[in-house]
C-alpha positions as CSV (number, residue, x, y, z in Angstrom):
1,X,99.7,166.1,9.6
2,X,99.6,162.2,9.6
3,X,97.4,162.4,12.7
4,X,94.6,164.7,10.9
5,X,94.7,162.2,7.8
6,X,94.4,159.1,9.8
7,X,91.3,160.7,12.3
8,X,89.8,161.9,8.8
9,X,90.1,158.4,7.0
10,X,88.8,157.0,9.9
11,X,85.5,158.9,9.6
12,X,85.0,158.7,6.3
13,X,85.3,154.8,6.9
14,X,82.6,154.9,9.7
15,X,80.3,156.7,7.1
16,X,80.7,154.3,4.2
17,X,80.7,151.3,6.7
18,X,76.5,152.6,7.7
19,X,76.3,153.3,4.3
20,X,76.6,150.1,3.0
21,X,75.3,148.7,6.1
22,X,72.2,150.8,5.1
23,X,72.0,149.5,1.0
24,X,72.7,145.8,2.3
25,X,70.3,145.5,5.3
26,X,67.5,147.8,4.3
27,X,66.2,146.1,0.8
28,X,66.6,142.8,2.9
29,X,64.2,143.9,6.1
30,X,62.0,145.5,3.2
31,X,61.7,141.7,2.0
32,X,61.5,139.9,5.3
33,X,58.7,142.6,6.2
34,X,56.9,141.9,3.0
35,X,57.1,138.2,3.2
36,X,55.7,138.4,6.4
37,X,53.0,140.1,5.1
38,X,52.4,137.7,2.3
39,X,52.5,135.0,4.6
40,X,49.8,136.7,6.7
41,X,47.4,137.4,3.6
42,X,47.8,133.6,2.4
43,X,47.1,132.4,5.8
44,X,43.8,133.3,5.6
45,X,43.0,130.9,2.5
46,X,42.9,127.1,3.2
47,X,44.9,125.5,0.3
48,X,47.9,128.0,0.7
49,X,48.7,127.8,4.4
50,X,51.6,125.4,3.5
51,X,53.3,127.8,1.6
52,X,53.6,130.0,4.5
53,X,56.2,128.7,6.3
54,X,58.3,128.0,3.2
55,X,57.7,132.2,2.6
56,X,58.8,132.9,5.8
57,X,62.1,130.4,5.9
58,X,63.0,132.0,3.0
59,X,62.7,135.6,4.4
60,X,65.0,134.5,7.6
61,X,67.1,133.0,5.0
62,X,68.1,135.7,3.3
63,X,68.1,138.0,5.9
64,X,70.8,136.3,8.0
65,X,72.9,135.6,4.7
66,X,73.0,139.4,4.1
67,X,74.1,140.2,7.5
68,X,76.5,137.4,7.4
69,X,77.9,138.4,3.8
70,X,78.3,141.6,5.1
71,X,79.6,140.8,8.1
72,X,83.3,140.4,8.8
73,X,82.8,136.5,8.6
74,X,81.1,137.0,5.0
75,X,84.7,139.4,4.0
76,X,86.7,136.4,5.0
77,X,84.4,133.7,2.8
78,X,84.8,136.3,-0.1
């Protein structure tokens, strides 16, 4: 019996782990992928191709934050 509990809480764990690996990650590649965009549409205008790479630092930014927060590091800093 304790076998069968422990084998089924440990896949319901490795479901909600790419769950919330899913809501954490995807929003932030949905915001590196439009700031790169944005970067790539401003870079064609003269006075705002020095806000580029500011746009894009802050996409990496925040990317590897998110990853990090949800990391095993980031449940330690928490």
């Amino acid at each position: 019996m304790t076998e069968e509990k422990q084998e089924q809480e440990k896949r319901q764990t490795k479901r909600w782990d790419r769950f919330t690996w899913t809501v954490v990650i995807g929003p932030l590649a949905l915001f590196f992928v439009l700031s790169i965009g944005l970067a790539l549409y401003l870079n064609n205008f003269g006075p705002w191709r020095a806000v580029v790479p500011v746009i894009i630092g802050f996409a990496i930014f925040f990317f590897i934050m998110g990853v990090f927060l949800r990391s095993k590091f980031g449940r330690l800093a928490f």
